[in-house]
C-alpha positions in Angstrom: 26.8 42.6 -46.1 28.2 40.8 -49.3 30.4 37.5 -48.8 31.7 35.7 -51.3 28.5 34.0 -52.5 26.2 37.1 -52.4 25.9 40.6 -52.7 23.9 43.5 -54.2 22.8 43.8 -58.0 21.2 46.5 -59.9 18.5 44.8 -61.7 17.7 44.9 -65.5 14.4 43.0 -66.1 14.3 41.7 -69.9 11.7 39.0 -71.1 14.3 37.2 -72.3 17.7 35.7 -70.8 21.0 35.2 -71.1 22.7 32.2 -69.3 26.7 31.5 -68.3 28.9 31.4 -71.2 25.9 33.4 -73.6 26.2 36.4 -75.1 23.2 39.2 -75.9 23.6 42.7 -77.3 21.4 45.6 -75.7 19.8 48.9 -76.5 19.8 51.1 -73.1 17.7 54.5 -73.4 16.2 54.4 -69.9 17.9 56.9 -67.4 17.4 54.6 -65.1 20.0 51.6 -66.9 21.7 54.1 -68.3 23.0 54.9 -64.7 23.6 51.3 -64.1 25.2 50.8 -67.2 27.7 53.8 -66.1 28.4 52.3 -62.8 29.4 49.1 -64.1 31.7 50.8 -66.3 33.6 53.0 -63.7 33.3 50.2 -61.1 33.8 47.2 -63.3 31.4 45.4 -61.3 28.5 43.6 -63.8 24.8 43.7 -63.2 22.2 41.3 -63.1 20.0 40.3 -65.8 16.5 39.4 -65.1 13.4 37.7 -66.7 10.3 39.3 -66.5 7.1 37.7 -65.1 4.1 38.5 -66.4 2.1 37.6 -64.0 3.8 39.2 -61.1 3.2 42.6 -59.6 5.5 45.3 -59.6 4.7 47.2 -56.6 5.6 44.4 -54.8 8.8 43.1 -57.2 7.2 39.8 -57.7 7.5 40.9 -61.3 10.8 40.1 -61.4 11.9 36.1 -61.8 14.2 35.2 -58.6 16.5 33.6 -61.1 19.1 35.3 -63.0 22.4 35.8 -64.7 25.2 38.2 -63.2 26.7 39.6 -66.8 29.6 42.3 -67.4 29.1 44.6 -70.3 32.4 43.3 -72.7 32.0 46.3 -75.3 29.9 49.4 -76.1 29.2 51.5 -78.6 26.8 54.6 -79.7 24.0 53.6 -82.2 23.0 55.1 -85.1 19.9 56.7 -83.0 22.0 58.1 -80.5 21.0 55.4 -78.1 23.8 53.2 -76.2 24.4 49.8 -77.8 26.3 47.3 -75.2 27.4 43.4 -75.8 27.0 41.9 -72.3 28.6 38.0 -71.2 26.6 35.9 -69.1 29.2 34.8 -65.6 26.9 33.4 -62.9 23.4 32.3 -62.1 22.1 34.3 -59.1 18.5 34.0 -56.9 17.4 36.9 -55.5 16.5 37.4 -52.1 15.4 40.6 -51.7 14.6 43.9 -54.2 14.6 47.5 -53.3 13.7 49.9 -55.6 15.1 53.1 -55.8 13.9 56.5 -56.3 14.0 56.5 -60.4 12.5 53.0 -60.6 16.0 50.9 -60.4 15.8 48.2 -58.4 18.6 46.3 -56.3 18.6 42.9 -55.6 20.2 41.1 -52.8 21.3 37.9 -54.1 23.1 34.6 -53.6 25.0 32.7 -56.1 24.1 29.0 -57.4 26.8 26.8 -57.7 27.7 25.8 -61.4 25.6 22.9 -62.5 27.9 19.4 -62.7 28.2 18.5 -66.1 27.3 14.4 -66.3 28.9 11.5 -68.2 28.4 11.3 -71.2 26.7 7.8 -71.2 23.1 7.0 -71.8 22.6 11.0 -72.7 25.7 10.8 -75.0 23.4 10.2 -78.3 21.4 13.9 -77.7 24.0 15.9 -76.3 25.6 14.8 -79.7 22.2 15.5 -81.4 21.6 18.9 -79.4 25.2 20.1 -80.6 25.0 19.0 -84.5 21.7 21.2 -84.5 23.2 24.5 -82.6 25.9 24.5 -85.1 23.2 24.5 -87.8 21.6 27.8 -86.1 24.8 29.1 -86.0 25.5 28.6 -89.6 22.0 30.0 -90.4 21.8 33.0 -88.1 25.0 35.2 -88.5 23.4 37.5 -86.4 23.7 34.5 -83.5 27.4 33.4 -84.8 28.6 36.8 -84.7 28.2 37.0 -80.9 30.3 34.0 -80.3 34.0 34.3 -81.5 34.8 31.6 -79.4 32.3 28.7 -79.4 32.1 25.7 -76.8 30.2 23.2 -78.7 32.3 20.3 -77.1 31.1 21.8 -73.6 27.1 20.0 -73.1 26.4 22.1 -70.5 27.6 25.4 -73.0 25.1 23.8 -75.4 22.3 23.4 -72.7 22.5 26.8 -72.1 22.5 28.4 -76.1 19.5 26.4 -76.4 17.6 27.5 -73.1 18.5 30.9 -74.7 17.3 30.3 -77.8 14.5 28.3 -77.9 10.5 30.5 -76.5 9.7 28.5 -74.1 7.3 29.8 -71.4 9.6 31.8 -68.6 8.4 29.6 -65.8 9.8 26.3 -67.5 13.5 28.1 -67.7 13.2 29.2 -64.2 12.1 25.8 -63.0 15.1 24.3 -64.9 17.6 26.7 -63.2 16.4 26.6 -59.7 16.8 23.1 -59.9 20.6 23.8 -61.6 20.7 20.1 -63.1 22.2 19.5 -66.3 20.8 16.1 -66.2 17.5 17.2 -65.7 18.2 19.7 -68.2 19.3 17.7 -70.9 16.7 15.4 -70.3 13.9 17.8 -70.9 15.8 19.1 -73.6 15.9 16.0 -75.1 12.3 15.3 -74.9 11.4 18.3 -76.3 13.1 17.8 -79.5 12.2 14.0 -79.7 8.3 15.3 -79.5 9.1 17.5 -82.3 9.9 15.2 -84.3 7.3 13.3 -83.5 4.9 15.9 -84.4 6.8 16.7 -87.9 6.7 13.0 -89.0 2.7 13.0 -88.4 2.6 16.2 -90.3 
């Protein structure tokens, strides 16, 4: 039975992610997520987006990371292949609890919703969160395939920020569902922070 803090998902597995406040555009072909694509539309109810383990097994759904993103699909359109082209929003972060899988190979999953994670203040972190939002605005400003997605851009918001870059940057899908099980921005911006001061690191050497 759904209660406020859980109910039932259809499931669409992708290797990558989209977080709260993120935007992606997809291309659905499979009968399977085209169905779920029309029942969020008629319903407007969203779905759940899923990353993919590779190391999981599928008969048994462990395929499927626990962690994931309720999204609503916020506009639609017919591609120039006749495929279905669909801008989704990122709402909630969800663990899953249980999958079923139904006869065409969509699978349900009975979830539970995390709470938000508690932005921090901005103290001793205040110097990268400034750091990590100067750089996003440069991807933004390089990649107008990225900017166009975002009319409306939070880069005040570090937690927003957190998010784009855990989007953004290919990092092995365990490390992103370690980071959002846990749900802590400090932790968060902390390993985001040590990630890009390694970089660095590593540039100045070469």
């Amino acid at each position: 039975m759904a209660t406020p803090n859980s109910t039932t998902l259809g499931l669409f597995p992708l290797t990558s992610t989209v977080l709260p406040g993120g935007r992606m555009q997809l291309r659905v072909y499979e009968p399977r997520y085209l169905r779920l694509v029309r029942e969020s539309l008629r319903e407007q109810t969203g779905f759940g987006l899923c990353m993919l383990n590779p190391n999981g097994d599928r008969d048994l759904n462990t395929h499927v990371y626990k962690v994931g993103t309720l999204v609503r699909i916020i506009d639609f359109e017919t591609l120039a292949d006749g495929y279905l082209g669909i801008t989704i929003l990122g709402e909630r972060l969800f663990e899953i609890d249980e999958i079923e899988t139904e006869s065409d190979g969509l699978r349900r999953g009975h979830v539970h919703f995390k709470s938000p994670a508690a932005s921090i203040p901005m103290t001793d972190s205040e110097v990268w969160a400034h750091e990590l939002k100067q750089r996003l605005e440069e991807v933004f400003n390089n990649y107008p395939e990225i900017a166009r997605l975002y009319p409306d851009r939070n880069f005040e918001d570090p937690t927003w920020v957190c998010n784009r870059w855990l989007e953004l940057l290919p990092l092995p899908g365990e490390v992103k569902q370690d980071l959002l099980s846990e749900n802590n921005f400090s932790q968060m911006l902390a390993y985001l922070a040590q990630l890009f001061a390694e970089n660095e690191q590593q540039n100045e050497l070469n």
